[in-house]
N, C-alpha and C positions, 0 to 999 in steps of 0.2 A: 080338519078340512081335507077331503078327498084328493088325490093325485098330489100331496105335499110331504114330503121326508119329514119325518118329526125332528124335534126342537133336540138341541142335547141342554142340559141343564147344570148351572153351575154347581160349583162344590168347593166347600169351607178352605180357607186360605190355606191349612197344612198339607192339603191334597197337591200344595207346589201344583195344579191347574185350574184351568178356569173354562169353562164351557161356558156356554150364554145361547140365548133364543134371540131372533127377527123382535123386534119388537114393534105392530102389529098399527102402528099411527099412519100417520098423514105423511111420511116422509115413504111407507112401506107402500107398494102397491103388489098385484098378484095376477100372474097372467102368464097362460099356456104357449111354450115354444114347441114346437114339433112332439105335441100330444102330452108334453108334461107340466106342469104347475111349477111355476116358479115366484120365489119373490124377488123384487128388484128395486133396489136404492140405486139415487144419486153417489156417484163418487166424490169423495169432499176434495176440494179443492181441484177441480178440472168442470169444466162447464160441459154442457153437451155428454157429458158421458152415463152411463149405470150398467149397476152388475147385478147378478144374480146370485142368490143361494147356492148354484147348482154351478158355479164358476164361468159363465157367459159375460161377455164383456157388450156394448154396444154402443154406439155413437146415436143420440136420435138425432131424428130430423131438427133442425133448425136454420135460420138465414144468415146469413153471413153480406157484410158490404163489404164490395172489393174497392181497390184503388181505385178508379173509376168512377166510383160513385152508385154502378151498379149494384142490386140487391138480387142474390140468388141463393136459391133455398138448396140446401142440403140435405139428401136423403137418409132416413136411419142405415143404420151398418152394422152387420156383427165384425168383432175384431179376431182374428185368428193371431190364439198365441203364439209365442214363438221358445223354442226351449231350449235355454241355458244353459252353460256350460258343465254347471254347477247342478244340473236335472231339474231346476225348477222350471216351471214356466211361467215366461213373462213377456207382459204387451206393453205396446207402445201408446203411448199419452199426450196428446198436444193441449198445451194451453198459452197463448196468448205468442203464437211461433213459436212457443220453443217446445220441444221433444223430450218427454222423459221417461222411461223403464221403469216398470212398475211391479213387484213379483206380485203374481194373479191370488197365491193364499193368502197374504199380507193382506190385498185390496177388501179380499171376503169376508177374513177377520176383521178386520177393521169395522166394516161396515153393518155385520150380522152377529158377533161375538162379544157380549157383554166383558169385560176385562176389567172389572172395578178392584184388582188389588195392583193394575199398572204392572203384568207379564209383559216382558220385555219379548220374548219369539214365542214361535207359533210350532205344534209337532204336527205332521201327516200322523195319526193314531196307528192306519195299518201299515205306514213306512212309504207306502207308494208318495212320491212327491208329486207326481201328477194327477193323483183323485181329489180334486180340491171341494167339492161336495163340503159346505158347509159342515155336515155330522160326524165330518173324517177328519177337522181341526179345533184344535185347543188352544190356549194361549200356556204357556209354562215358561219358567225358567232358564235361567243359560243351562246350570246342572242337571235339572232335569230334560230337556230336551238333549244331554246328550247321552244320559242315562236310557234314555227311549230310543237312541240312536244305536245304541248298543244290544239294545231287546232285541227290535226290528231287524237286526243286518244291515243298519247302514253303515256302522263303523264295525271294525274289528279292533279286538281289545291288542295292544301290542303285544309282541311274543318278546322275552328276553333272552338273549344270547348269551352264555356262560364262556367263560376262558376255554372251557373244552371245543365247544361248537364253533369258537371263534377260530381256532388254531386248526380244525380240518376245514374251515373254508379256506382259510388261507394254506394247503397244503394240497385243495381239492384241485384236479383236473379237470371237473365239472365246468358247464357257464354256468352267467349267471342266472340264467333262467331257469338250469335245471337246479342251483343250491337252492333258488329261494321258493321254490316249488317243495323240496326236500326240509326246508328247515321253517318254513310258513313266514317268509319276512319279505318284504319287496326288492325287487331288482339292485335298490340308492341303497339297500343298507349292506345288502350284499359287496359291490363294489366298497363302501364306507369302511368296511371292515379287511377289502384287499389292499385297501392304498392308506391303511394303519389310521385313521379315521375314525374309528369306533371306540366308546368309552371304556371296552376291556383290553384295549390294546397291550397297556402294561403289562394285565395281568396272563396274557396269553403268548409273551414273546417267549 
């Protein structure tokens, strides 16, 4: 189909991932936003709302009666994310008054990501947390998602401090911002390790 991102496709349970395609019925429909192809499902459990493949969020139009008695229609809307502390991003969701936070890759999987062995999280493939582009998520595991997190650059594997390293911070004249630049560990472990803290303390006094 012209102007649409292809499918990613799933792969055998020991791949620990799960890729999935739109699946193309009566619940899919298909329609160009600002020159592109998209598809767009219903969001399950929130009325009024749908998303896209391409991570687009929108309220359509529909009526609402107010207290009053009055009936007034409400116009479609696109929702603008909002991002996370945590670098995801994520939109807001009304259903029936009440308000709920929803992370935007979660809603795409769900919605466009076949998941038939029950993957419990979702990986950004190329580590960006904010390309949520259908073909840029999977479904995988705790372990593997953090194994992928370690690929990507989004964690760094711990550095281990040996009794030696331990005993010239603790001797260092340094801050602490220049030991933990010099010895690759964060500011808390740095300090951890001056206020005897740290798990080689014995072996370092």
């Amino acid at each position: 189909m012209p102007g649409v991102r292809g499918h990613v496709q799933a792969v055998p349970p020991e791949g620990l991932h799960a890729g999935g395609q739109a699946q193309l019925g009566q619940d899919v429909q298909i329609q160009a936003v600002e020159g592109e192809m998209m598809r767009w499902k219903a969001i399950a459990g929130f009325d009024y709302y749908e998303i896209s493949d391409s991570g687009k969020v929108r309220s359509i139009r529909h009526k609402v009666t107010c207290k009053n008695g009055f009936v007034k229609t409400v116009p479609e809307k696109y929702l603008r994310p909002a991002l996370g502390r945590n670098g995801y991003l994520v939109v807001s969701l009304w259903q029936e008054g009440r308000q709920s936070m929803r992370y935007l890759h979660r809603l795409i999987a769900e919605a466009f990501i076949e998941n038939p062995w029950h993957l419990p999280v979702i990986n950004h493939k190329n580590g960006d947390k904010t390309d949520n582009h259908v073909t840029n998520l999977e479904w995988t595991t705790y372990s593997g998602n953090n194994r992928h997190a370690y690929r990507t650059g989004l964690k760094k594997k711990p550095v281990k401090l040996g009794p030696e390293e331990v005993a010239l911070i603790r001797s260092s004249s340094e801050t602490e911002i220049e030991l933990s630049k010099r010895f690759g560990v964060c500011t808390a472990t740095i300090r951890a390790v001056k206020n005897h803290r740290f798990a080689y303390a014995k072996e370092a006094q």
